[in-house]
mmCIF file as gemmi writes it, N, C-alpha and C atoms, coordinates in Angstrom:
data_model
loop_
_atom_site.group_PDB
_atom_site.id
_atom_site.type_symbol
_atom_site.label_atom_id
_atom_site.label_alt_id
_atom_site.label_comp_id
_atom_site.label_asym_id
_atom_site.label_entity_id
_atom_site.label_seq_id
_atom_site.pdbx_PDB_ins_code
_atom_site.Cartn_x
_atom_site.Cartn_y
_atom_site.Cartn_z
_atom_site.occupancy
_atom_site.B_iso_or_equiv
_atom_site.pdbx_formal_charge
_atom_site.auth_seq_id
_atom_site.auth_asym_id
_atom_site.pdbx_PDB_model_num
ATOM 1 N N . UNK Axp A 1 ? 10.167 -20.128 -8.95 1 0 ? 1 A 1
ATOM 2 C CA . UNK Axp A 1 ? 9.705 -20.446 -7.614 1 0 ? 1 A 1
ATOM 3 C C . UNK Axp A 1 ? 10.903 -20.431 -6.659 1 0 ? 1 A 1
ATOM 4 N N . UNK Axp A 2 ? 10.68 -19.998 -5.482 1 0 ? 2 A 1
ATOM 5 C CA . UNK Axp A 2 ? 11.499 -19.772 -4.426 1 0 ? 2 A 1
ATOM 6 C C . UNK Axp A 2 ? 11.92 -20.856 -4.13 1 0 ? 2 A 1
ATOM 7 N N . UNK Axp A 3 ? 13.215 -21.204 -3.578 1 0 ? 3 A 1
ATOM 8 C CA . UNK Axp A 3 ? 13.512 -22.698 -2.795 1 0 ? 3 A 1
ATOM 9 C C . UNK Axp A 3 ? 12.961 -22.125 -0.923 1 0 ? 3 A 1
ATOM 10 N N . UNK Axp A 4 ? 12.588 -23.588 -0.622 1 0 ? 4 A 1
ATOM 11 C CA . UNK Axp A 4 ? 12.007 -23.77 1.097 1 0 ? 4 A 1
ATOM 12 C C . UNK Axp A 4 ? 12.896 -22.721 1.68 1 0 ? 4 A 1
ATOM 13 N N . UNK Axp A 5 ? 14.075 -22.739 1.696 1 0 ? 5 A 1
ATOM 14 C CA . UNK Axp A 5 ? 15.091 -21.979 2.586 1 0 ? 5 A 1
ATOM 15 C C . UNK Axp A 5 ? 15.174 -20.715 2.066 1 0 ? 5 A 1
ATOM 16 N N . UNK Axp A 6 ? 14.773 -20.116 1.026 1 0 ? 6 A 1
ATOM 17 C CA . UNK Axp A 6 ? 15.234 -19.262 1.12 1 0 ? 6 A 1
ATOM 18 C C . UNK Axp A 6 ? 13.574 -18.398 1.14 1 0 ? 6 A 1
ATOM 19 N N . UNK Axp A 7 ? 12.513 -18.967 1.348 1 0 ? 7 A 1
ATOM 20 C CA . UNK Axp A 7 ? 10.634 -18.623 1.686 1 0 ? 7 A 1
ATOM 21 C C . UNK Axp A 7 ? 11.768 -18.275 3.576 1 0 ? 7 A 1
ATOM 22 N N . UNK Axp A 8 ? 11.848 -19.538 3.799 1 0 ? 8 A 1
ATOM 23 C CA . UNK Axp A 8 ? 12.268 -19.547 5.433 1 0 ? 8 A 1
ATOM 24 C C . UNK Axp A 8 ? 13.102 -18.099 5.7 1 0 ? 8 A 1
ATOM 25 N N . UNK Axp A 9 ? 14.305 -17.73 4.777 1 0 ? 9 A 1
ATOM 26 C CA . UNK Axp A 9 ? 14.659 -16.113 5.273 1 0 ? 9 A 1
ATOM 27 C C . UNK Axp A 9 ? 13.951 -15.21 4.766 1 0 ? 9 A 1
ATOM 28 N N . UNK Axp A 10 ? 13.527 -15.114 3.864 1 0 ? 10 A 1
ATOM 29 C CA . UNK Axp A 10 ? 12.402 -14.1 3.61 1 0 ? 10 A 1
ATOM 30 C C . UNK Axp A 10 ? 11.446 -14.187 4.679 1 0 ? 10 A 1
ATOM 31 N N . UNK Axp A 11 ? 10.694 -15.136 5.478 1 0 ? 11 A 1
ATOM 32 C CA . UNK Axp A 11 ? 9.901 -15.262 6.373 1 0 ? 11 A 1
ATOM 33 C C . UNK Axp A 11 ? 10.589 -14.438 7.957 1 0 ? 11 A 1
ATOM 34 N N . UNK Axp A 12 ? 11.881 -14.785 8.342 1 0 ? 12 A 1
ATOM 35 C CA . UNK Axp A 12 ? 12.327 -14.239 9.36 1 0 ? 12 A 1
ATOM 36 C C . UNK Axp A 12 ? 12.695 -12.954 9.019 1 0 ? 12 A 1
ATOM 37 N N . UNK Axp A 13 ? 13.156 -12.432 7.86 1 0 ? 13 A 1
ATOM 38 C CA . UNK Axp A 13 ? 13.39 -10.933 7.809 1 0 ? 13 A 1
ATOM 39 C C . UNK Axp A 13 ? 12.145 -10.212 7.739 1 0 ? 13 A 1
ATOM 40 N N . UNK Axp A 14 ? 11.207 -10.543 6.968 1 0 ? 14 A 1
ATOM 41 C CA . UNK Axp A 14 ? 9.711 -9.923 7.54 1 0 ? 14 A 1
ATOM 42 C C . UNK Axp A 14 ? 9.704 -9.694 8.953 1 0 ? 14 A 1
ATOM 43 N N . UNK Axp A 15 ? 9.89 -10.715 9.819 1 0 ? 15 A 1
ATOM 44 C CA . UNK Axp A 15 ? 9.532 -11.01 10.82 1 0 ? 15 A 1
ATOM 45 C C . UNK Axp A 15 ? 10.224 -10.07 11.917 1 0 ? 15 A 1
ATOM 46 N N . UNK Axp A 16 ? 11.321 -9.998 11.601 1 0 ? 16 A 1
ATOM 47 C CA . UNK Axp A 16 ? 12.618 -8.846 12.428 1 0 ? 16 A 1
ATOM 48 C C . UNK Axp A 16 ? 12.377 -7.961 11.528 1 0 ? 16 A 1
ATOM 49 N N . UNK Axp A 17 ? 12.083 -7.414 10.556 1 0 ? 17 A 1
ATOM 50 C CA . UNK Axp A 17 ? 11.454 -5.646 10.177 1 0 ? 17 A 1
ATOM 51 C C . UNK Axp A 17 ? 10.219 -5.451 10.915 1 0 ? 17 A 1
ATOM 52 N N . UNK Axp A 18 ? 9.224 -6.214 11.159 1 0 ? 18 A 1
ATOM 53 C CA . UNK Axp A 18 ? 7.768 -5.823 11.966 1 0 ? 18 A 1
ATOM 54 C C . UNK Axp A 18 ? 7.962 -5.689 13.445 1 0 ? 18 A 1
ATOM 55 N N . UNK Axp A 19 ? 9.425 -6.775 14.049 1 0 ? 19 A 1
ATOM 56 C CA . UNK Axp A 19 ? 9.689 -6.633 15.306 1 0 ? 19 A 1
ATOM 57 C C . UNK Axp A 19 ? 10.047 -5.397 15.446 1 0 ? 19 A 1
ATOM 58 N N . UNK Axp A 20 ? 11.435 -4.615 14.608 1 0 ? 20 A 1
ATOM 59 C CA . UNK Axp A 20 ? 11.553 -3.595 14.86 1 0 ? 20 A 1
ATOM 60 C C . UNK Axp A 20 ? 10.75 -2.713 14.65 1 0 ? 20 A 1
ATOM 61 N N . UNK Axp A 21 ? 9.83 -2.216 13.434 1 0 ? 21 A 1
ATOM 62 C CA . UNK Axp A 21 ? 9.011 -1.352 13.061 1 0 ? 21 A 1
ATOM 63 C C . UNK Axp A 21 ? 8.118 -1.304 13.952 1 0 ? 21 A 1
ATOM 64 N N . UNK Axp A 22 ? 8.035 -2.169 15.053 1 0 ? 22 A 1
ATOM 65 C CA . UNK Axp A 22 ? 7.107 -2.23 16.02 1 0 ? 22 A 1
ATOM 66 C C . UNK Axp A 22 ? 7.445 -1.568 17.497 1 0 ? 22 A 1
ATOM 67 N N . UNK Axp A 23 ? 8.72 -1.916 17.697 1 0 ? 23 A 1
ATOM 68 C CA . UNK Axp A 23 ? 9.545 -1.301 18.573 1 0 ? 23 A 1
ATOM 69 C C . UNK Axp A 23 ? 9.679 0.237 18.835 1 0 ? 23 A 1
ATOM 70 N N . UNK Axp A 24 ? 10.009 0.611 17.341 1 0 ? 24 A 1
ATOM 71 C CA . UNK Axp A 24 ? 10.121 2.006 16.915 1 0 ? 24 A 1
ATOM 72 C C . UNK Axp A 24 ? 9.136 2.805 17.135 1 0 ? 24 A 1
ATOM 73 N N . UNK Axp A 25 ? 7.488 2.397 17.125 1 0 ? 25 A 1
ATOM 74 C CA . UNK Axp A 25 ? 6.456 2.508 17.354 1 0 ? 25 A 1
ATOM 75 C C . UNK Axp A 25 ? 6.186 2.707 18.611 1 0 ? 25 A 1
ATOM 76 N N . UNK Axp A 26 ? 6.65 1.628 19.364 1 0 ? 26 A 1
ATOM 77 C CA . UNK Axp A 26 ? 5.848 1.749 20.882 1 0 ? 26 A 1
ATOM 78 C C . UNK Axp A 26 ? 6.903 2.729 21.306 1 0 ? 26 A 1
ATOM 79 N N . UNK Axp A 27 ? 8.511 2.792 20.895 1 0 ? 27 A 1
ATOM 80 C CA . UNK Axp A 27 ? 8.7 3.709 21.487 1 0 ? 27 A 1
ATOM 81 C C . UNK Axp A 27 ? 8.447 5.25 21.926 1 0 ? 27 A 1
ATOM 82 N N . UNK Axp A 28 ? 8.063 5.724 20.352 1 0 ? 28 A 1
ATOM 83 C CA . UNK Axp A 28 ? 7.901 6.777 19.848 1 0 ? 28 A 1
ATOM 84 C C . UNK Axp A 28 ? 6.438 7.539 20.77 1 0 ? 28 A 1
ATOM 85 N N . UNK Axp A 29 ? 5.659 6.064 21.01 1 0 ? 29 A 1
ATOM 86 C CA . UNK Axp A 29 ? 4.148 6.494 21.895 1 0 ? 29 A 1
ATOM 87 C C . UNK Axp A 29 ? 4.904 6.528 23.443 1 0 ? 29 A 1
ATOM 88 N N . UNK Axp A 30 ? 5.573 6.015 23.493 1 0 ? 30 A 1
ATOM 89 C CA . UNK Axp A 30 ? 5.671 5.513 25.051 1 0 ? 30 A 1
ATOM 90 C C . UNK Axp A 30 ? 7.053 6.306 25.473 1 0 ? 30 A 1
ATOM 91 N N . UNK Axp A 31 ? 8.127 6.785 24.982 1 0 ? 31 A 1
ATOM 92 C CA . UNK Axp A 31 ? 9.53 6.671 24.999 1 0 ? 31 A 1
ATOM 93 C C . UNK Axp A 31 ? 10.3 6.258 25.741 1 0 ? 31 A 1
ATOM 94 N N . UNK Axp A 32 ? 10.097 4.799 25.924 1 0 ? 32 A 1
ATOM 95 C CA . UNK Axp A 32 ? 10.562 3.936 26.588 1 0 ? 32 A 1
ATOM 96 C C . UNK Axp A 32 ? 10.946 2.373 25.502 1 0 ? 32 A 1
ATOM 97 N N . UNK Axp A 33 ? 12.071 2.101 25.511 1 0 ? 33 A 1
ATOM 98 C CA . UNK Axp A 33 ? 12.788 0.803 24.725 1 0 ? 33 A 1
ATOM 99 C C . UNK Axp A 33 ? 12.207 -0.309 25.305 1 0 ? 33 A 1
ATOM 100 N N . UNK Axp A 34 ? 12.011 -0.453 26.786 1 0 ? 34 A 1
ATOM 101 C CA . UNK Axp A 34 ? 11.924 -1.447 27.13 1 0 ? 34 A 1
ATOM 102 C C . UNK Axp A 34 ? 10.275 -1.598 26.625 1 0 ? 34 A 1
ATOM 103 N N . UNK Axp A 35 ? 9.282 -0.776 26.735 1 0 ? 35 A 1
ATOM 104 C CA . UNK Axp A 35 ? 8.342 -0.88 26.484 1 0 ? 35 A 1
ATOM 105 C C . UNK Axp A 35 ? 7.629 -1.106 25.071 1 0 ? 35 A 1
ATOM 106 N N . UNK Axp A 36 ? 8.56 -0.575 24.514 1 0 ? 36 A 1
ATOM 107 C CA . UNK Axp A 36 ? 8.538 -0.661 22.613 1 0 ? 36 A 1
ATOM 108 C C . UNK Axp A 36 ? 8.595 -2.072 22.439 1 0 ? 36 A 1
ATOM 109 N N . UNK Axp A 37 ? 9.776 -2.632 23.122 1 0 ? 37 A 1
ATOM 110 C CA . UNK Axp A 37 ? 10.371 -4.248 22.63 1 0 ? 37 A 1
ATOM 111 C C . UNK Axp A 37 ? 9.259 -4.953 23.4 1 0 ? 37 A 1
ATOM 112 N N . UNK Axp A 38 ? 8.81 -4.652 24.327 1 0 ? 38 A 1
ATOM 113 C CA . UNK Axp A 38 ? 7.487 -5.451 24.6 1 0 ? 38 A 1
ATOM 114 C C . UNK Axp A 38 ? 6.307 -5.359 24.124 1 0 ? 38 A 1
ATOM 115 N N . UNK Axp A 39 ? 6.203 -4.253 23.565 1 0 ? 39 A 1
ATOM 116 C CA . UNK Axp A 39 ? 4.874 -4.18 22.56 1 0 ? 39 A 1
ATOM 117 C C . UNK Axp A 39 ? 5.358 -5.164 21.639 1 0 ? 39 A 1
ATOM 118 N N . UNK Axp A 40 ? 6.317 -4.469 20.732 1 0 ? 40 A 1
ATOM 119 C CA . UNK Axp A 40 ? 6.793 -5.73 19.513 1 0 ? 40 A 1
ATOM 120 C C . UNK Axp A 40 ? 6.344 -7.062 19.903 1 0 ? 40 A 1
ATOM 121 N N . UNK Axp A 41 ? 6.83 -7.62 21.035 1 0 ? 41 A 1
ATOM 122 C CA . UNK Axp A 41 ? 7.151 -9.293 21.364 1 0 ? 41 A 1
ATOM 123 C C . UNK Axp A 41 ? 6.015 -9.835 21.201 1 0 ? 41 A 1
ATOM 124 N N . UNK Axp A 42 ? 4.766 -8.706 21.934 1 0 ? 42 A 1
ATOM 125 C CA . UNK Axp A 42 ? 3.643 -9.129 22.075 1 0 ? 42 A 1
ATOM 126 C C . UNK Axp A 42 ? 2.744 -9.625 21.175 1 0 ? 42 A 1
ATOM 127 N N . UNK Axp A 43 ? 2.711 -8.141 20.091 1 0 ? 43 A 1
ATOM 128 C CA . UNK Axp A 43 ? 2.353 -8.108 19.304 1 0 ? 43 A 1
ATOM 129 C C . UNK Axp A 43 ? 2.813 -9.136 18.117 1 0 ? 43 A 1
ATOM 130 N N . UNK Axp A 44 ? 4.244 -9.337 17.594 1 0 ? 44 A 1
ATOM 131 C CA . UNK Axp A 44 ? 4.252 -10.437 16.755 1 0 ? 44 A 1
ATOM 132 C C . UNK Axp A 44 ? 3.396 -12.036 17.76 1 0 ? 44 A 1
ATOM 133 N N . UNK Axp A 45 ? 3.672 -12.373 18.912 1 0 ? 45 A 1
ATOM 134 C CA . UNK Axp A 45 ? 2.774 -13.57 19.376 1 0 ? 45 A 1
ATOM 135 C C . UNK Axp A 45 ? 1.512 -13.845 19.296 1 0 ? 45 A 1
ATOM 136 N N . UNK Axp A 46 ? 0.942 -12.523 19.273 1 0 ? 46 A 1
ATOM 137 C CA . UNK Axp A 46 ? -1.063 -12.586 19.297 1 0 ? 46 A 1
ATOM 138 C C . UNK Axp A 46 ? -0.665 -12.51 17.531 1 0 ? 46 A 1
ATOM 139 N N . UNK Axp A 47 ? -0.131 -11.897 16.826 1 0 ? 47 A 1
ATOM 140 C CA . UNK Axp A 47 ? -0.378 -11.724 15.73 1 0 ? 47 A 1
ATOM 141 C C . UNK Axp A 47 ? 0.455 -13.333 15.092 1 0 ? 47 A 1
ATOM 142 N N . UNK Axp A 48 ? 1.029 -14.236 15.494 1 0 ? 48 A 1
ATOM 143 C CA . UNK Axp A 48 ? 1.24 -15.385 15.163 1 0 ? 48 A 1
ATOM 144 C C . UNK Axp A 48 ? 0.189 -16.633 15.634 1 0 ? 48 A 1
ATOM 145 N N . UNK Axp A 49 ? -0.736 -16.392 16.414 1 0 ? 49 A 1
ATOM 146 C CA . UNK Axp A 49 ? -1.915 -17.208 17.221 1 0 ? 49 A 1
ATOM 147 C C . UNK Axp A 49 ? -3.31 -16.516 16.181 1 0 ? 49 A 1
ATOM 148 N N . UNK Axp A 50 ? -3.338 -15.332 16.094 1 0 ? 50 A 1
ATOM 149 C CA . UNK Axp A 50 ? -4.67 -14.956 15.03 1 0 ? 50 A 1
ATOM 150 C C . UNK Axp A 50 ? -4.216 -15.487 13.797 1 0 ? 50 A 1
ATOM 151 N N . UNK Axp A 51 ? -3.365 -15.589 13.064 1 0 ? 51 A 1
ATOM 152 C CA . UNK Axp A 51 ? -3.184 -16.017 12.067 1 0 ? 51 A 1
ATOM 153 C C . UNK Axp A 51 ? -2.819 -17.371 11.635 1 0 ? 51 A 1
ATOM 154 N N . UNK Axp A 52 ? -2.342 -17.865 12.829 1 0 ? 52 A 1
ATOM 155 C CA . UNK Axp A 52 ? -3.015 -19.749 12.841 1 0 ? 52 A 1
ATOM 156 C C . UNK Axp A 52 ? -4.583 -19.97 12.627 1 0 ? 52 A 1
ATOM 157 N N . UNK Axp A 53 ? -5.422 -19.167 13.408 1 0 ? 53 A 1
ATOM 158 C CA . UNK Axp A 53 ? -6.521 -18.978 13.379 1 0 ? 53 A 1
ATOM 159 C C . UNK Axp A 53 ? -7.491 -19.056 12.598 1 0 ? 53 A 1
ATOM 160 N N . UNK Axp A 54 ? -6.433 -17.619 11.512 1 0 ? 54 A 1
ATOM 161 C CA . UNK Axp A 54 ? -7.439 -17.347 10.692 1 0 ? 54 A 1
ATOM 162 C C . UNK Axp A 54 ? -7.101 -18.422 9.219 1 0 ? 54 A 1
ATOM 163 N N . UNK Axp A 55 ? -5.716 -19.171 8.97 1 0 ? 55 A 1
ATOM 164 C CA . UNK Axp A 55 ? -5.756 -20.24 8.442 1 0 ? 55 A 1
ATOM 165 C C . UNK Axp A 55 ? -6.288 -21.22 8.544 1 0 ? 55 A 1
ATOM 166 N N . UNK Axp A 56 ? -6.758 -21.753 9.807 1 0 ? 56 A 1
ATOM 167 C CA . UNK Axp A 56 ? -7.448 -22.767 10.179 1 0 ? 56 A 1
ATOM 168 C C . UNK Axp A 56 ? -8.866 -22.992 9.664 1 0 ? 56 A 1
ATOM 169 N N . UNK Axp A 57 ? -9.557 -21.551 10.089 1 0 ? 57 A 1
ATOM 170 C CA . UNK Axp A 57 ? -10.799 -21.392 9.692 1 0 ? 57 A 1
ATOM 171 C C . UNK Axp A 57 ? -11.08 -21.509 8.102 1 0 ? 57 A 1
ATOM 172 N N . UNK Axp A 58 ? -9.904 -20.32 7.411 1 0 ? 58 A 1
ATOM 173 C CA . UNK Axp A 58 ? -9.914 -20.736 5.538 1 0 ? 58 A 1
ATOM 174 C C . UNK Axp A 58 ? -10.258 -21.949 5.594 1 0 ? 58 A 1
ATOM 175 N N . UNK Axp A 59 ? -9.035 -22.803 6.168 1 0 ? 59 A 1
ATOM 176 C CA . UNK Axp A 59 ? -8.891 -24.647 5.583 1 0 ? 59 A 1
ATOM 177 C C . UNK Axp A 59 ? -9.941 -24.679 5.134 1 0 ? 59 A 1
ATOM 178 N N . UNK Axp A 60 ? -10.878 -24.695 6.194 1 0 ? 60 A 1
ATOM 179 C CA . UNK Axp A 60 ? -12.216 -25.212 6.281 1 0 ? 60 A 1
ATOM 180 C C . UNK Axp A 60 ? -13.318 -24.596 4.928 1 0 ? 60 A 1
ATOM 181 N N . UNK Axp A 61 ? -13.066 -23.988 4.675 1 0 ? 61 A 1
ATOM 182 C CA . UNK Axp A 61 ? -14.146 -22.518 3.251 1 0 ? 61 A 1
ATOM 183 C C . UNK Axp A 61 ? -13.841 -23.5 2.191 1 0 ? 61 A 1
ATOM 184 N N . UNK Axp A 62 ? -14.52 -24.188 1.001 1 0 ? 62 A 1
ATOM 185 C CA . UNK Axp A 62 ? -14.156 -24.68 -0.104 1 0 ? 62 A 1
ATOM 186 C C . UNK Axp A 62 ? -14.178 -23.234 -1.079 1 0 ? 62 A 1
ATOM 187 N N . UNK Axp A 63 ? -14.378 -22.214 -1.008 1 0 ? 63 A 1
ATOM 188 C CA . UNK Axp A 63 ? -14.714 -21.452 -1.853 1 0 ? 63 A 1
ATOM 189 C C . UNK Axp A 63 ? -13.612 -20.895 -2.674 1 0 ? 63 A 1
ATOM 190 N N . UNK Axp A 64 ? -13.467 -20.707 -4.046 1 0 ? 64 A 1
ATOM 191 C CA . UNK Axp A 64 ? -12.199 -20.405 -4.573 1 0 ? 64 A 1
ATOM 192 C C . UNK Axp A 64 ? -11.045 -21.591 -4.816 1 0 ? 64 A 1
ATOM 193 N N . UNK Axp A 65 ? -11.601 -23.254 -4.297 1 0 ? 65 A 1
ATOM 194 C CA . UNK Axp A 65 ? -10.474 -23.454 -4.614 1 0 ? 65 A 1
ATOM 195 C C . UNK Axp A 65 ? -10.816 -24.32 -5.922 1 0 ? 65 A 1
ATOM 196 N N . UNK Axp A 66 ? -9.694 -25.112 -6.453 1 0 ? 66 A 1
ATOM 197 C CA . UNK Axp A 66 ? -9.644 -25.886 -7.732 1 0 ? 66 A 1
ATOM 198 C C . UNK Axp A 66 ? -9.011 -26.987 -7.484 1 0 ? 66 A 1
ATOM 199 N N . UNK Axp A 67 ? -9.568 -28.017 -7.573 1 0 ? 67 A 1
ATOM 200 C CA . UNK Axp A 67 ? -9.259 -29.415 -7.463 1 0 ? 67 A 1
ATOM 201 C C . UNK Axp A 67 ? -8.182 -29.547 -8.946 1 0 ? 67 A 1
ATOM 202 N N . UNK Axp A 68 ? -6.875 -29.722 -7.871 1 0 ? 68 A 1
ATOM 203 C CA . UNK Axp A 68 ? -5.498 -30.708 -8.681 1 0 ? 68 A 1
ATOM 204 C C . UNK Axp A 68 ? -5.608 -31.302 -9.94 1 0 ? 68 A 1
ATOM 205 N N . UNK Axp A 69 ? -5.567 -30.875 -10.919 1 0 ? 69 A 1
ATOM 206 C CA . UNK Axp A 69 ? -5.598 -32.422 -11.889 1 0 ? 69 A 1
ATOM 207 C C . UNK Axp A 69 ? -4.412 -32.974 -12.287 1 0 ? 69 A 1
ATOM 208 N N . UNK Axp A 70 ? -3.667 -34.117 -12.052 1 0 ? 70 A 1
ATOM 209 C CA . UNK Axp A 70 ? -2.296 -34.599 -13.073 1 0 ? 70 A 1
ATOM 210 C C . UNK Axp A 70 ? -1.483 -34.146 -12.336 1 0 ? 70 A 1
């Protein structure tokens, strides 16, 4: 099992490969940097608010899970 800190850099390097891979993207449609890095920005924020979301809603589903024992 992973230690907390090191879930936490694995979590931000995901996070800065999708920023850029995202960048690279809008540029490539748009060819404009400034416009790429604002797609990115955007896009990781709605995509950090849907996925509060869509955890929230799981919480709520009992389905699949297994009650703790010991």
């Amino acid at each position: 099992m992973d230690t907390q800190f090191r879930t936490i850099v694995k979590a931000c390097f995901w996070q800065i490969t999708g920023l850029v891979v995202m960048m690279i993207v809008g540029f490539l449609f748009t060819g404009s940097y400034w416009t790429g890095g604002l797609m990115a920005l955007v896009n990781a924020g709605l995509g950090f608010m849907i996925y509060f979301i869509y955890e929230r809603i799981w919480a709520k589903i009992d389905w699949g899970r297994v009650e703790h024992q010991g």
